[in-house]
N, C-alpha and C positions, 0 to 999 in steps of 0.2 A: 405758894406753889401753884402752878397752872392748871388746868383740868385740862382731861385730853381731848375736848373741843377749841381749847386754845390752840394745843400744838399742832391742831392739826397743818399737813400741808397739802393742796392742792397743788396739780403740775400738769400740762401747765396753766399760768390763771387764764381764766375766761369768767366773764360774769354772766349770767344765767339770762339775760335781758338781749345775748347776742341776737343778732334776728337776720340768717340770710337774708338778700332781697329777694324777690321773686314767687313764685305760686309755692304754697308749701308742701315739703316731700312729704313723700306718701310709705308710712311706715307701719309693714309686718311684725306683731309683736310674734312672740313665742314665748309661753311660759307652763312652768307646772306645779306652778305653789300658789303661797298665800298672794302673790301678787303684788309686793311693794316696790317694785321698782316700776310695775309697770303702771302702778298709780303715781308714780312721783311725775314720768314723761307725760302721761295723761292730764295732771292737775297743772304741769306745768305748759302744756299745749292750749288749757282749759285759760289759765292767766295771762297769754299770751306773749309768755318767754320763751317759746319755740316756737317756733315759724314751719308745723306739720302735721300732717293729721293719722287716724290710726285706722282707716278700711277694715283690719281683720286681727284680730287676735286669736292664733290657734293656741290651743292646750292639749296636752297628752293624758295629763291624768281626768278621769272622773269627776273628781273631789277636789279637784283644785279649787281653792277659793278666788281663788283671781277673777272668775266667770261670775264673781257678786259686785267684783270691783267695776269689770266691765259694763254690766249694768247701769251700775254708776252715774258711766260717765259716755251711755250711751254706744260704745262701741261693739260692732257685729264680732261674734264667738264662733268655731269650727271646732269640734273637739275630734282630733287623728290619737284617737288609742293607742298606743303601739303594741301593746298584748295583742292587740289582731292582725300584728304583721309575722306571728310566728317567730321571732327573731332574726326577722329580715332588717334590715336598717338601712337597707339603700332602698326597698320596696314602699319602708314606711317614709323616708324621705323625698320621694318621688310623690308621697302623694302630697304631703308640705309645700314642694316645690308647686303644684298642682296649683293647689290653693291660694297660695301666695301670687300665683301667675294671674288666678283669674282674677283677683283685687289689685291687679296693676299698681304692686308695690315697689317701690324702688330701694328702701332699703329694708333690709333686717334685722333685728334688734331678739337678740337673744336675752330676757330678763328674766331671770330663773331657769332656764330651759335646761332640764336634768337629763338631754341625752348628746350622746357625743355626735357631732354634726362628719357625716361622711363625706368622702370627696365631690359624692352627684350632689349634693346640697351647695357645698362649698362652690365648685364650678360654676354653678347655676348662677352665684350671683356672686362672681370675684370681686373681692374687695370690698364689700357691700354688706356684710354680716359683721356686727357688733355683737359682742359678749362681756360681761364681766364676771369677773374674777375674785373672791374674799384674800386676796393675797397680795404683795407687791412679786408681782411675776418678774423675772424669772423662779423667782422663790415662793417654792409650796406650789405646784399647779396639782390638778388633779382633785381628785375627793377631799373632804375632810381639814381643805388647807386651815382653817380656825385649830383645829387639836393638832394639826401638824406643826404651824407656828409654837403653840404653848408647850407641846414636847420638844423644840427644839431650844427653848428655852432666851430666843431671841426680846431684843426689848422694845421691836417694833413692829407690824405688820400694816394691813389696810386694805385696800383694794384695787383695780385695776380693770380699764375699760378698753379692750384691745378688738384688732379687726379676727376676725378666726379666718386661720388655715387649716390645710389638714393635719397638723402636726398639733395636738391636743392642749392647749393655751401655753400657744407659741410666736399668736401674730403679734403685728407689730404696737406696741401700744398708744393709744392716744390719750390716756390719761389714767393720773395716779393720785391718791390722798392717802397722807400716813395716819394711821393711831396708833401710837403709845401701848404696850400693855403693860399694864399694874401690878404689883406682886398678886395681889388677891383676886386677878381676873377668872375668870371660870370660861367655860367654851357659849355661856347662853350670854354672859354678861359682853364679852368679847365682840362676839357677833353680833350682839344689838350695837354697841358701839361704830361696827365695821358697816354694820347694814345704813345706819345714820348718815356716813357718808358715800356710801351707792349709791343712794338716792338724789344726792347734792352732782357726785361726775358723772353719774349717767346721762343727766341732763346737758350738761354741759359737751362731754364730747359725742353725743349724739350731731349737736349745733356745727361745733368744729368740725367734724370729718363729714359732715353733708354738707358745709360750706365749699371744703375743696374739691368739690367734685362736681 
């Protein structure tokens, strides 16, 4: 029987080694966790399988570990609280925009970013915000999609790397990889499984959707 790094599926394929031509984009991370996704586009900028570089990485949380990753690998940190925007989101997002303006970034890469992106965010740089997803969107958006998948008792999920609009992971997608769940999956085993391969399409249609553009 296969393990579920055989079956997985990538869609569409691209191999990681794509390389625009030209001076490399300039990309805005956002995150507010542990940081693995935003180490995988870093290690893999660091390899020279992307063709970009990363000016600024903002974080919302405190405690985000990502700002040890950053370190790392050398890339400048802004930390936008948003507990001190009052539960403003277009106020906190304004000052995002801010930041992101003054590092003359061209695109946005939402990796891990646990807040919902408002229309001033959105606007600011249409078509140009990437996000991903623990789910094959349409299916599961929102919180929780790992325990939403396992209560709904389906026998696949994955993930998914779409452009964001204002409609809360609803853009259009630029890429998808399956995994299988297993009778005996749990919501930590699941998601280590599902995180394994974010880290493999992130890279990849980061490449893709700044090539067309």
């Amino acid at each position: 029987m296969k393990s579920y790094k055989d079956a997985v599926i990538i869609s569409p394929p691209l191999p990681l080694e794509f390389l625009p031509a030209g001076s490399p984009v300039r990309l805005g991370v956002l995150a507010s966790g542990s940081g693995s996704n935003f180490e995988a586009i870093a290690q893999a900028i660091k390899n020279k399988h992307l063709n970009a570089e990363i000016p600024i990485l903002i974080y919302n949380n405190p405690d985000a570990q990502v700002v040890e990753k950053a370190k790392k690998y050398q890339v400048p940190t802004c930390l936008i609280n948003h507990r001190d925007y009052q539960g403003d989101r277009q106020k906190f997002d304004g000052k995002v925009i801010e930041v992101l303006r003054e590092n003359q970034v061209d695109w946005v890469i939402m990796a891990g970013w646990m807040r919902i992106a408002t229309p001033v965010l959105v606007q600011a740089f249409p078509q140009r915000i990437i996000n991903i997803h623990p789910s094959l969107l349409p299916s599961f958006p929102g919180i929780n999609a790992i325990e939403q998948a396992l209560q709904a008792g389906v026998k696949v999920t994955g993930c998914t790397v779409h452009l964001v609009v204002e409609a809360v992971d609803s853009g259009p997608i630029i890429m998808q990889a399956v995994v299988p769940i297993l009778p005996k999956d749990t919501p930590e085993t699941l998601h280590a499984k599902v995180q394994l391969q974010e880290h493999k399409i992130m890279v990849g249609a980061i490449a893709l959707a700044t090539s067309q553009m």
